[in-house]
C-alpha positions in Angstrom: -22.1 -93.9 74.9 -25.3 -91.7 75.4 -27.6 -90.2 72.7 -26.0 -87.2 73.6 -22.7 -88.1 72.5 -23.5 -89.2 70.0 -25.3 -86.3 68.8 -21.9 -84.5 69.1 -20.7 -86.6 67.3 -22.2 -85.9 64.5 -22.1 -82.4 64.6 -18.4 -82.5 64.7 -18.5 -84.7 61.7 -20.6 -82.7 59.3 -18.6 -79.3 60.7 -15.1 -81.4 59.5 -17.4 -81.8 56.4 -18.2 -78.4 55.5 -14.3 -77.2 56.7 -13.2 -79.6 53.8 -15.9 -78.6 51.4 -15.5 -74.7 52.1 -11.4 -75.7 52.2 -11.5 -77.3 49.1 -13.3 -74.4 47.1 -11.9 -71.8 48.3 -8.3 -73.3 47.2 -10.1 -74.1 43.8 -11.4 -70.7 43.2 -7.7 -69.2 45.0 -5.8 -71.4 42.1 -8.3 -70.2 38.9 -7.7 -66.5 40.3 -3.7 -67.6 40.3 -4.3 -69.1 36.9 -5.9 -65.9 35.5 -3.8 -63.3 36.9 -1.0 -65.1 35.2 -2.5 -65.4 31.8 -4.0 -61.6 32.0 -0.2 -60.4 32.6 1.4 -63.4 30.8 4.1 -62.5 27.4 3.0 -65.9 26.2 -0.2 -65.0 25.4 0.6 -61.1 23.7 -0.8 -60.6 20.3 1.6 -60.9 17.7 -0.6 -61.6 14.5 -3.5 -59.7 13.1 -5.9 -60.8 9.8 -8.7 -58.8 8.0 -10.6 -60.4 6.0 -13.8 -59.1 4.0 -14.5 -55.6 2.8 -13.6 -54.3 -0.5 -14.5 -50.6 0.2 -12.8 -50.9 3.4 -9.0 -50.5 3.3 -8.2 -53.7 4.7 -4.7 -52.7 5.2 -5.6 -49.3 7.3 -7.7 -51.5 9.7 -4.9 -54.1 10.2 -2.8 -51.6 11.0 -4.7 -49.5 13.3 -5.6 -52.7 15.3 -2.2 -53.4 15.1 -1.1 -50.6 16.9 -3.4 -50.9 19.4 -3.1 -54.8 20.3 0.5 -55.8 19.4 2.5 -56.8 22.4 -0.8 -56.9 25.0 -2.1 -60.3 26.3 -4.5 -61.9 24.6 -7.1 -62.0 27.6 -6.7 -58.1 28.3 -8.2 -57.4 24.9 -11.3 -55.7 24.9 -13.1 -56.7 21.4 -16.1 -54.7 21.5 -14.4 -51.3 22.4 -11.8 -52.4 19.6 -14.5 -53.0 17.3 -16.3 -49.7 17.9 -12.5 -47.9 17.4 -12.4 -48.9 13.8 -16.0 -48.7 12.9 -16.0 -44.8 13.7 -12.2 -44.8 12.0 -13.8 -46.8 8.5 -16.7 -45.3 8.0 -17.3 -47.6 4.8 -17.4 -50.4 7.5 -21.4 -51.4 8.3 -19.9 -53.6 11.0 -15.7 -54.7 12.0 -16.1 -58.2 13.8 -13.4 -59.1 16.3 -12.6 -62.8 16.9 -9.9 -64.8 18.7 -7.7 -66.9 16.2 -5.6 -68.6 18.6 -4.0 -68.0 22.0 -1.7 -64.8 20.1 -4.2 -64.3 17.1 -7.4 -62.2 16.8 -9.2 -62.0 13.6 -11.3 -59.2 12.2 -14.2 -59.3 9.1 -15.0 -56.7 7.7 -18.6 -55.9 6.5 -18.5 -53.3 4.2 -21.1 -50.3 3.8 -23.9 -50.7 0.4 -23.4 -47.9 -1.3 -27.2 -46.6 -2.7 -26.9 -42.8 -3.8 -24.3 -40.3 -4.6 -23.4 -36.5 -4.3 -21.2 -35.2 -7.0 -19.2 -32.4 -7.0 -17.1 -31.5 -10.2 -14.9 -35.2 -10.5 -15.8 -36.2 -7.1 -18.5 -38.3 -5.8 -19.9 -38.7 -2.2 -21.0 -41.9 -2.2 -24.0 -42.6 0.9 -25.7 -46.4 2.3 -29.4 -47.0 3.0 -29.1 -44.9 6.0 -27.9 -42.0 4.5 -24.2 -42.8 5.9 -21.3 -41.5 4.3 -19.4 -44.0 2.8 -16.6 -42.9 0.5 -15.3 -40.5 -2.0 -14.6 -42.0 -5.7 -14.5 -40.5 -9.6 -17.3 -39.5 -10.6 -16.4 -40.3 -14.1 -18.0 -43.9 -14.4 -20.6 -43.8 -11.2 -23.1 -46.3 -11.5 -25.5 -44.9 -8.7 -28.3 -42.7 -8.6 -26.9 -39.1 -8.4 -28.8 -36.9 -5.9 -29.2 -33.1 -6.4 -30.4 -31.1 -4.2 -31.7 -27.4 -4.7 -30.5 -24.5 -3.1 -31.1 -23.8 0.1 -31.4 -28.0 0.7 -29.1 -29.4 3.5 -26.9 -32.1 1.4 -26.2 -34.0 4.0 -30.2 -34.3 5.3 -31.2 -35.1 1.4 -28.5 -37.3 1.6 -30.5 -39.3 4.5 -33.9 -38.7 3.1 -33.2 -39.9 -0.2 -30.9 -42.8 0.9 -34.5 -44.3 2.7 -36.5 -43.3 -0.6 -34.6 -45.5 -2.7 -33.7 -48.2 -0.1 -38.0 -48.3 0.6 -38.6 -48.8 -3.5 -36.1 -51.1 -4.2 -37.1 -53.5 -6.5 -40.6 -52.1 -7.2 -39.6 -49.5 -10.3 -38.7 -51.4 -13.1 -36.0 -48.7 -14.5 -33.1 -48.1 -13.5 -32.9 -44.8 -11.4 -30.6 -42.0 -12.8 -30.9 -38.9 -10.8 -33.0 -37.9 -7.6 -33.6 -34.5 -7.0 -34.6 -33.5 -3.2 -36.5 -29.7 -3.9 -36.5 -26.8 -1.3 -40.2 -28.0 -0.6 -38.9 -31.3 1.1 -39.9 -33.1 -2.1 -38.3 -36.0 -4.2 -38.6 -35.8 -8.1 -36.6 -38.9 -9.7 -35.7 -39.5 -13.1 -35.3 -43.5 -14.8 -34.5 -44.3 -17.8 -36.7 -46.7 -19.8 -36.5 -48.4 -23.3 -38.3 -45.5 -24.9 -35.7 -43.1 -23.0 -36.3 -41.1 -19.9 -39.1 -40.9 -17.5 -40.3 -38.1 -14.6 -41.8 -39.5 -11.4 -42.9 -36.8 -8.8 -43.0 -38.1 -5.4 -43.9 -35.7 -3.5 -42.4 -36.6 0.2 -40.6 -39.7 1.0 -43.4 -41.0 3.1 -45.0 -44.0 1.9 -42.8 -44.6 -0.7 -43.2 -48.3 -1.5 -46.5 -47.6 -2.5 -46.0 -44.7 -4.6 -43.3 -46.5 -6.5 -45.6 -49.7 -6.9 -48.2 -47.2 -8.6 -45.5 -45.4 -10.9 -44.5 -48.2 -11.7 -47.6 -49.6 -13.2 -48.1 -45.7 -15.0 -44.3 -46.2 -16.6 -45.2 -49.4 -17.7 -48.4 -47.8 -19.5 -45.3 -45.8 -21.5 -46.4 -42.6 -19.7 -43.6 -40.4 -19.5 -44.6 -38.0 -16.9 -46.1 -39.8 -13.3 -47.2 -37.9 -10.1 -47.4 -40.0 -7.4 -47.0 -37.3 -4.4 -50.5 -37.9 -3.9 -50.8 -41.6 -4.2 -54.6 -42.2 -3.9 -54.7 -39.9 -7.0 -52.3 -40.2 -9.7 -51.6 -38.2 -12.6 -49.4 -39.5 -15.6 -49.4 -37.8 -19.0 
């Protein structure tokens, strides 16, 4: 045999080769489309169970029962959990975050995060109760409301002092030893905030909600001096009395 048959030889060989090769994964990648197809339209895999867990804002029972209606009886794979998710989070607005998970091959599983409530609006029995971001939350009695109650003077947008105020109190946090009783947003874009201490109640003007942590470091240190008037809106020079 010459060099030359042999040399076709060979290439006949390694084309067999990459026919079996190309063969082979093309039937592996025809039988996982097969496979997929089957389990995308399959009534094996349809939801038939829902949980909630977390959340006590949240009506647990609202969200199982609006994923419910939307899942029930549709295969597992052909659920889409982030658009789900998204659904009930603008549904529960008391809901910071609705987690979607699958529990088993008919099972998903949702947690619930709820929503921290930091400031109120009240309104004859009813308060509006907002989160750090100045998100509305809920609606509760106002009878027995243990948050800081914003008011806001006329001509103020409730909904804006809502915000505003919401990031005041979620900046000082921690840094006024008293607890915080009222906030009230002026028509000047101003924050004045009431506490109550062990001698009773104090004032602290804030002027703007800019740099807030600071100011509330420095009134802080004026309260603790028993003052019962502090002006921190201009925090380089403070005026207690």
């Amino acid at each position: 045999m010459s060099g030359a048959d042999d040399l076709r030889d060979l290439r006949r060989s390694r084309l067999r080769a990459r026919t079996v090769r190309w063969a082979t994964a093309l039937g592996i990648v025809g039988a996982l489309v097969a496979i997929a197809a089957v389990a995308w339209f399959s009534p094996l895999l349809e939801v038939d169970e829902v949980t909630v867990t977390g959340g006590e804002l949240v009506d647990r029972d609202a969200v199982r029962a609006d994923a419910e209606e939307q899942v029930l009886g549709v295969p597992l794979p052909q659920v889409r959990r982030e658009r789900l998710s998204t659904r009930l989070e603008e549904a529960h607005t008391a809901a910071e975050s609705i987690a979607i998970e699958y529990a088993g091959p008919r099972a998903l599983r949702i947690e619930v995060v709820d929503r921290t409530p930091v400031i109120a609006i009240v309104e004859g029995g009813t308060a509006t109760r907002f989160d750090g971001g100045g998100v509305r939350i809920d609606e509760v009695p106002a009878d027995g409301l243990e948050l800081p109650v914003l008011r806001a003077d006329e001509g103020v947008d409730g909904s804006s002092a809502a915000r505003d105020g919401a990031a005041l109190l979620t900046q000082i946090d921690g840094a006024i030893p008293a607890p915080v009783e009222e906030l009230r947003a002026t028509a000047d874009g101003e924050f004045e905030m009431r506490v109550r201490t062990d001698e009773g109640e104090a004032l602290i003007m804030f002027g703007s909600a800019e740099d807030g942590a600071r100011k509330a470091r420095i009134a802080a240190i004026l309260l603790e001096e028993g003052n019962e008037t502090v002006d921190v809106s201009v925090p380089d020079v403070p005026v207690a009395g």
